[in-house]
C-alpha positions as CSV (number, residue, x, y, z in Angstrom):
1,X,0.0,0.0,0.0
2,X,0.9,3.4,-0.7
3,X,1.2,5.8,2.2
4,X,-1.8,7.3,1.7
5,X,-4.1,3.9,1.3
6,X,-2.3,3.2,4.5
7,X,-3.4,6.7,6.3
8,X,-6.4,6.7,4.5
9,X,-6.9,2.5,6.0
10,X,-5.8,3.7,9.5
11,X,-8.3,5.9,10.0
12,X,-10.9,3.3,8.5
13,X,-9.9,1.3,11.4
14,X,-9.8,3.7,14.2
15,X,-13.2,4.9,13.0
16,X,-14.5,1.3,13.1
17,X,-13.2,0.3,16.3
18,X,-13.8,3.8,18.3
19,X,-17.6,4.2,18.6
20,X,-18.7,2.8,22.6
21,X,-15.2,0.5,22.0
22,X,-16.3,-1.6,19.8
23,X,-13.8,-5.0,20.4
24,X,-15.4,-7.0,17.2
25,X,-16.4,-5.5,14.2
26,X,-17.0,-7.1,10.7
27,X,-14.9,-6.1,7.9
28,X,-14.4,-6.2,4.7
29,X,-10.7,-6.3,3.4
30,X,-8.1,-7.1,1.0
31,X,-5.0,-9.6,1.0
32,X,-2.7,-6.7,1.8
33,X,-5.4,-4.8,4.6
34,X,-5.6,-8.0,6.1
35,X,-1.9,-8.7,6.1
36,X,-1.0,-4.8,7.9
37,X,-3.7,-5.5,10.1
38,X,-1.7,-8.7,11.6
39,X,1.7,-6.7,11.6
40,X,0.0,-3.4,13.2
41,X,-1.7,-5.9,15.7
42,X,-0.2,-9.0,16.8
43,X,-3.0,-9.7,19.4
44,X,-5.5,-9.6,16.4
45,X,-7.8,-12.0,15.5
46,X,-9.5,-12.5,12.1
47,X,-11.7,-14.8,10.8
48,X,-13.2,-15.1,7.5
49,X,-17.2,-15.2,8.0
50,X,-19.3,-17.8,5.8
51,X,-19.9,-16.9,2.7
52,X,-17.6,-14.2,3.2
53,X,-15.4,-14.3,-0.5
54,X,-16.9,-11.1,-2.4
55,X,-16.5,-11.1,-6.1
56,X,-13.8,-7.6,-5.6
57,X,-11.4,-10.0,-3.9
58,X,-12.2,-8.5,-0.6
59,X,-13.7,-11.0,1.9
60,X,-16.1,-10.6,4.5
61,X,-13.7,-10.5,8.4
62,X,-14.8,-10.7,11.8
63,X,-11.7,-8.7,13.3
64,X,-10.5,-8.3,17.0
65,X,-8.0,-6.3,17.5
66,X,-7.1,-7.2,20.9
């Protein structure tokens, strides 16, 4: 990702997580957002949901990042 896809995914995820701290959220992400997500967050959890594989090869997470 460029820097500013990862900016511009940062504060995607900060706005996702932050409303009444939100621990499990569902997502839908790429390879590569899915990949920083695991570096950024080592505690994080993601699973793919059923059904989950959209036809933009994003998928469908459910993400904990703690």
């Amino acid at each position: 990702m460029t820097n500013l896809e990862v900016e511009r995914f940062e504060l995607f995820l900060w706005e996702s997580f932050e409303k009444e701290n939100l621990l499990l959220r569902e997502l839908r992400l790429s390879d590569e957002e899915k990949v920083y997500i695991k570096e950024k967050f080592s505690a994080a959890c993601i699973r793919l949901m059923p059904s989950g594989e959209c036809q933009d090869g994003k998928n469908w997470y459910e993400v904990s990042l703690y």
